[in-house]
N, C-alpha and C positions, 0 to 999 in steps of 0.2 A: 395394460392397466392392471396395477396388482389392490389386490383388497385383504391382504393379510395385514397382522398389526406389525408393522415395520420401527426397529429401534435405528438409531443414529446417536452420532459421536458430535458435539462441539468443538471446539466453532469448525463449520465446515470447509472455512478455507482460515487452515491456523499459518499463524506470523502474521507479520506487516501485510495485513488485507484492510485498510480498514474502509468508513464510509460507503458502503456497498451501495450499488443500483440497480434492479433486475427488470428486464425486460420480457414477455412470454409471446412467441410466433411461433403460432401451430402447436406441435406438441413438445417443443424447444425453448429451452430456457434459458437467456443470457445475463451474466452478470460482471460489473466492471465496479473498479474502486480505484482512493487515490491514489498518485504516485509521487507528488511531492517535486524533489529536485529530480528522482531517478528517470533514466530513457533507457530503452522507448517508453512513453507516458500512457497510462491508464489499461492494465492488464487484463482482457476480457475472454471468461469464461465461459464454456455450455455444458448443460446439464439437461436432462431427460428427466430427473427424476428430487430435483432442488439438492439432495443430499450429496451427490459425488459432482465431482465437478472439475473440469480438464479445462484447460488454458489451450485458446486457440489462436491467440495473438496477442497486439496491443494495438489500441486505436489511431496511435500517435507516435507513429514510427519514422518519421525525418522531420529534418530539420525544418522544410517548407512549414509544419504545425506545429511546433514546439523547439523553440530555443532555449536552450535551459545557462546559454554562458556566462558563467559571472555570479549565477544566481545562488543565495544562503542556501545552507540546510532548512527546511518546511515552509522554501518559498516553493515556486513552481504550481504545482497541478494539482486543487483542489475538488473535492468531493464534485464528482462527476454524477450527471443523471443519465441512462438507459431510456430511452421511450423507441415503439417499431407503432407505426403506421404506414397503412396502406403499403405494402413492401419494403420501405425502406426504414432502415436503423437511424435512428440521431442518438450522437451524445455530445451533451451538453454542457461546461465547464468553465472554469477562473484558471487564466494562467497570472498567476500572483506575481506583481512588480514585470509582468511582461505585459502581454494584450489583452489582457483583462477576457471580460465574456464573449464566450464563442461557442459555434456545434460547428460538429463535420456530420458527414454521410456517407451512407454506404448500402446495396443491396446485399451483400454478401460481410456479417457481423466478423468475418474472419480478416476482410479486408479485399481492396485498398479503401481506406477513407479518405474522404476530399479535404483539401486545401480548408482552412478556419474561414465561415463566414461569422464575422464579427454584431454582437450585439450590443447596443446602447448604455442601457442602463443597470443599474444594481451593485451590490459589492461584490458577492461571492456566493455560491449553492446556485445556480442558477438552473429551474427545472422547466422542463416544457410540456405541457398538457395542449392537448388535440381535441377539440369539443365536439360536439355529433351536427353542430351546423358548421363545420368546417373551419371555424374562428382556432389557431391559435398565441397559446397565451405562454410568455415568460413569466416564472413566478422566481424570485432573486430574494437572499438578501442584501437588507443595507443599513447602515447604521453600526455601532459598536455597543456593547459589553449589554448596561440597561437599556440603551435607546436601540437598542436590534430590534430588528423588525423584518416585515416580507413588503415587496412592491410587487405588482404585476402590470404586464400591460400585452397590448396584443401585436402580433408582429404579422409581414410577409415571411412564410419559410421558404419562399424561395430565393428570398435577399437576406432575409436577417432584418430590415428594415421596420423601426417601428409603425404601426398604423392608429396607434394610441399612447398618449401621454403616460407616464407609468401611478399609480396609486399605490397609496397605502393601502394593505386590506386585511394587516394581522400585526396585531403585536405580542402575542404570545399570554402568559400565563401569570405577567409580571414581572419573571425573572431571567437572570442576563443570557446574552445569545442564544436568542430564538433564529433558529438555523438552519441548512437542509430543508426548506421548505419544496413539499410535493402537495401537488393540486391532482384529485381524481377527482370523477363523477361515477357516482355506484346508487344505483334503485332510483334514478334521475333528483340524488341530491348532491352537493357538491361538498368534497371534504375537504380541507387542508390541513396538512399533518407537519409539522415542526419537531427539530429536539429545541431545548430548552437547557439552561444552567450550566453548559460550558462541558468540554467535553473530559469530564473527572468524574468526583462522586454524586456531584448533583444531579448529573446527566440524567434526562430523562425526554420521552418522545409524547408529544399532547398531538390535541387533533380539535378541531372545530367545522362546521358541517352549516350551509345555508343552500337554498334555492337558487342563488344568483354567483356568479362564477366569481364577483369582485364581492359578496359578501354582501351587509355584514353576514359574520361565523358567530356563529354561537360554541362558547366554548365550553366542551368536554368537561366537570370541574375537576378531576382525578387525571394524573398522568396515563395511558393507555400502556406504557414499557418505562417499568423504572427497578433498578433493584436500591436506591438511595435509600441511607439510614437502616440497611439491614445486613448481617454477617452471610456472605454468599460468596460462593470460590469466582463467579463472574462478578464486575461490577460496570461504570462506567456506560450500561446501556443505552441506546438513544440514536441517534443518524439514522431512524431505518426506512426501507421504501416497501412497498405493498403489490404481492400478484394476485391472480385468480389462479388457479390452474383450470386444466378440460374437464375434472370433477364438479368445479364448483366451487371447490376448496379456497381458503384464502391463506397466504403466507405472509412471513413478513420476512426480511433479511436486514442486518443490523451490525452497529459495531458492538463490542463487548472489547474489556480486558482481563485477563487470568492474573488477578495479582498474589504477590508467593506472600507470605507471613508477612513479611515484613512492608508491605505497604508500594510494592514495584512491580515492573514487567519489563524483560529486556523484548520480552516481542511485539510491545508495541498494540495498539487496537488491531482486533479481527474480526468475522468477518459469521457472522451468528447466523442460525435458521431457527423459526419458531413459528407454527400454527396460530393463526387467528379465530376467533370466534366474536360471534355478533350477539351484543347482549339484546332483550326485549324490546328496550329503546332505540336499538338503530346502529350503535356504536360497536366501533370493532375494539377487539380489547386482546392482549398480546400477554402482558406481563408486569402488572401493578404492585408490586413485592408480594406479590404470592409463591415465588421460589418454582414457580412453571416454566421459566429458562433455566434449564442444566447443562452439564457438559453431558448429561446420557438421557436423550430424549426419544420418546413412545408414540408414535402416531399411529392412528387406525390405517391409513393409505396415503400413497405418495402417487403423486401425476404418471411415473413412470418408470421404466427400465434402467439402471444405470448405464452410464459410462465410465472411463478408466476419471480416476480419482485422481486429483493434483498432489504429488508428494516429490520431496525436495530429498529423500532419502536416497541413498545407494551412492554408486560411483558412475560419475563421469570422465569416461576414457579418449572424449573429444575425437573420435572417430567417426563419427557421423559427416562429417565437414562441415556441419552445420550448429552454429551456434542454437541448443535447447533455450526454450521460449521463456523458461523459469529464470532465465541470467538476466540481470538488468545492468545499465552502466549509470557511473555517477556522472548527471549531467551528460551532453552529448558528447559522443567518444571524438577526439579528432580525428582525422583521415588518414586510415594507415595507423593505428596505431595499437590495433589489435588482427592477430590472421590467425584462423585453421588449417590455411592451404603452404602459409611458408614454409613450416615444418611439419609434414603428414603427421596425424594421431597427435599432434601437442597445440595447446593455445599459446602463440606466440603475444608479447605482451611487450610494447614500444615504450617505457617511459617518455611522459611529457616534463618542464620543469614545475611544473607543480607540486607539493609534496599533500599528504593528504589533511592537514588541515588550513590548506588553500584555498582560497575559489575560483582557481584558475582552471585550466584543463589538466584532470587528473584523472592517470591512467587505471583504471578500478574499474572491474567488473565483477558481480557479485548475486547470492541469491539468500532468500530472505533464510530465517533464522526463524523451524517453526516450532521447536520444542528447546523447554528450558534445560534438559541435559540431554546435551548432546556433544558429539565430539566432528570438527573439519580439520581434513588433513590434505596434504597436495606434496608433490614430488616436484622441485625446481632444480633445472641448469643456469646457472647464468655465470657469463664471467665479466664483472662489473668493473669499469673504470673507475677514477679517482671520485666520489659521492653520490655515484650511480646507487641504485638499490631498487631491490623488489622480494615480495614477500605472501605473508596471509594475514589477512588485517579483518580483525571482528571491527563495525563501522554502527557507530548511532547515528554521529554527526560529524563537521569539522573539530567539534569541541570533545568531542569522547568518542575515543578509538583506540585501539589496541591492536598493536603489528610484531610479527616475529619476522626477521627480514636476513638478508644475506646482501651484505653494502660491502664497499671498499673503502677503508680510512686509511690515510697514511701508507699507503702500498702493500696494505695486507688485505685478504677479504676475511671480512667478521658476520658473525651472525650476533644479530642483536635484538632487543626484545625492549618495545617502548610501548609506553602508558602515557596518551592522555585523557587525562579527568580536568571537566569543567579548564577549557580551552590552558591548559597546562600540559605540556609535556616534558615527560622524565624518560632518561635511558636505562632501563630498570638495569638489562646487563647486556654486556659484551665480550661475545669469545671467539678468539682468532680460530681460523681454521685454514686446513690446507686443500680444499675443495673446492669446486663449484658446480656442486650436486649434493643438495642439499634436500632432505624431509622438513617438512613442516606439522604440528598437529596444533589446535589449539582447541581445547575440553572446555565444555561449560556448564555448569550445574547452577543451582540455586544463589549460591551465593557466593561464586567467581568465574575468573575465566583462568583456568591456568596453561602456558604458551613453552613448547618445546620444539627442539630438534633433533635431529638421526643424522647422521653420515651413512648409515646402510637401510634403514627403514625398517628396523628391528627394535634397536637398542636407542632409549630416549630417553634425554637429557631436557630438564626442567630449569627453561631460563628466569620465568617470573611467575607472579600471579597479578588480577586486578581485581576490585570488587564487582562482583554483577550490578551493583545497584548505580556505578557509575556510566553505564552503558544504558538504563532504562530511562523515559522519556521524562520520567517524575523529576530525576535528577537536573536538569535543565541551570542554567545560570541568569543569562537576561532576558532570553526569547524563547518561548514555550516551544515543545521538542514535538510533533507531528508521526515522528516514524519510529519506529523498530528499529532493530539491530538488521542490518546484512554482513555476512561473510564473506570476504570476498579476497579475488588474488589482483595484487595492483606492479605496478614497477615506475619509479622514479626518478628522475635526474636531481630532485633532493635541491631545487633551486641555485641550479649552476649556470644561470643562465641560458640551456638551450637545452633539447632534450637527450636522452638517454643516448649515446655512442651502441649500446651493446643490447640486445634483444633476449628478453628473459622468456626461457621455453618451464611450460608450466605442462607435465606430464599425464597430471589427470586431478581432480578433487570429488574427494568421497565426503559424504556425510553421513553419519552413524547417531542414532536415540543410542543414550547408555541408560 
């Protein structure tokens, strides 16, 4: 236990973190968030001490619990909830346009987790609270935009089966998607805490508190976490869930967005930490635009000792034999079509006939993108057949992506560099080469991505640029955008009917802060 005044850096798990859940057993801290279309689905963390924090798996790691075939960009795997009782882990969750609400289990958070036992009702946010007479209860939303709302009702956890009809028991503050709903019991009253106003500049996280688990709440009349309607380099706050630690202490964890001047973030919602205090009356109170979420926060004491810290920095030399836990795939990878062991030291990369703004099976594997300038680079062999290709592709969505690639046209191999923005794609340029061994680098700053190549890995040739702002989720065209940017290395057969002939050897990828 340390009792000096302890500083910390925001958000503590930066990139594509968002929607966060935390869990506390013993003197260990678990925390998982969404994953959207990406697998393995919902990446969960441990921490000692809430501020550092190491990825120890994903909850949803085959196919048996998460299908992702077929499915859009920010369908899949919504805002997941963390709860441990009596020894074992649940988490809780919507798989979007798949099978709807489900938990798995586990006594060991790192894994394996069980097969989906499937739950009844609700739309989406589905959390589970554990009562001190043994009763538990799903608290869900349901409903859309103004008519959002929470239901609860009580289940078997050992089936999933309901044992009560569901109820209405919140509707929020008024205003639209009232969301994330989490039910505790603290000083034996009952809270239930929502965000509120959609998850942008309205964003904000309320709370209501009654005697009785189904209500009525009495509602908070002030948002408890909001930075709306005030100039602050965070904004968008709201999703959050609430611990204790072995102090005493109370936390919260939460999404936030870094937006740059002009009104974006290519990285997507992350993944916030912020002390709570209880005012006179009872209520816990986090950050009501008082400018007490920073990216450089002070606390008196933290629960405990760190662990190694989650960073996406440095180089990966794929020597391990084992795929690192920070790499996620788009959608489930097919069989066979990525290996560390075909060619020792390199990630071997199958193209499927998918190209990447498909939704078919596409060969892409990728990790988040957690500072706005930065630079990824990777070292390719391939010698591609006639519209074979593979490459480095910064990824928002199907609709906005950017790839500098190494293909074969017409019997020559080319390295080419294509932008698409808002489901449009252009071949920025194209230039033959007499290789197949190829650098990639692709830099990102504030306000682009600019996309090059090497023949030696020295000397670099600048094929395009794109706008940052068409990669960040604001940009969106008919259906709101969920996630961050990933960077990632893919390979194609580029819709030839069948997959890639020729297997793309990917030498190592580095990521570098500039």
């Amino acid at each position: 236990m340390t009792n000096l005044t302890v500083t910390y850096s925001n958000p503590v798990l930066p990139g594509f973190y968002p929607d966060p859940s935390i869990a506390r057993a013993g003197d260990d801290y678990y925390l998982i968030c969404s994953s959207f279309e990406y697998f393995p689905g919902v990446p969960i963390f441990h921490s000692r001490d809430l501020i550092h924090w190491e990825q120890i798996g994903h909850v949803l790691d085959r196919v048996s619990q998460l299908d992702l075939a077929g499915r859009k960009s920010s369908d899949g795997i919504y805002a997941p909830t963390l709860r441990y009782h009596d020894g074992t882990f649940y988490m809780i969750t919507t798989d979007v346009r798949g099978i709807g609400n489900f938990y798995v289990t586990a006594t060991d958070p790192a894994g394996p987790w069980s097969n989906p036992i499937l739950v009844p009702y609700g739309g989406i946010d589905p959390s589970l609270f554990f009562d001190d007479d043994g009763k538990v209860y799903v608290t869900a939303q349901q409903g859309a935009d103004y008519d959002s709302h929470a239901i609860q009702y009580e289940i078997d956890i050992a089936t999933g089966k309901p044992l009560s009809e569901p109820v209405v028991i919140w509707k929020g503050d008024g205003g639209p998607w009232t969301e994330g709903p989490h039910l505790y019991k603290i000083n034996g009253m009952y809270y239930i805490m929502t965000a509120s106003g959609g998850t942008a500049k309205d964003h904000r996280e309320i709370i209501g508190r009654s005697s009785n688990p189904y209500g009525p709440f009495e509602l908070y009349e002030q948002p408890i976490l909001t930075h709306r309607g005030i100039e602050h380099p965070i904004q968008y706050l709201g999703h959050a869930d609430l611990v204790e630690d072995g102090n005493g202490d109370w936390w919260a964890v939460f999404l936030g967005v870094r937006l740059v001047d002009s009104g974006y973030s290519v990285l997507g919602r992350e993944t916030f930490l912020a002390p709570v205090t209880w005012n006179e009356a009872g209520w816990p109170m986090i950050d009501n635009n008082a400018g007490t979420v920073d990216l450089n926060m002070s606390v008196t004491r933290v629960p405990g000792q760190p662990v190694a810290a989650v960073t996406l920095d440095g180089k990966d030399d794929f020597e391990s034999g084992e795929l690192g836990l920070a790499w996620t795939f788009l959608r489930n990878p097919a069989e066979g079509c990525w290996s560390l062991k075909e060619r020792a030291g390199w990630l071997t990369l199958h193209g499927q006939d998918a190209g990447l703004s498909d939704l078919g099976g596409t060969t892409f594997v990728g990790r988040r993108q957690q500072h706005v300038r930065a630079s990824f680079s990777t070292c390719l062999e391939f010698a591609p057949q006639e519209g074979e290709e593979a490459g480095l592709c910064a990824r928002r969505d199907e609709d906005a992506h950017y790839e500098i690639s190494l293909k074969r046209i017409n019997g020559r191999n080319i390295v080419a560099a294509q932008l698409t923005i808002r489901g449009e794609t252009q071949t920025a340029s194209e230039t033959p080469i007499d290789a197949d061994r190829v650098w990639f680098l692709i830099e990102a700053d504030v306000t682009e991505y600019k996309l090059f190549y090497s023949l030696d890995g020295q000397n670099w040739n600048r094929l395009a640029a794109g706008p940052a702002r068409a990669l960040s989720p604001e940009d969106f065209v008919n259906k709101m955008c969920f996630t961050g940017v990933v960077i990632g290395l893919y390979a194609s057969g580029n819709g030839n009917g069948k997959p890639s002939s020729s297997p793309a050897y990917f030498d190592w990828f580095e990521t570098r802060m500039r």
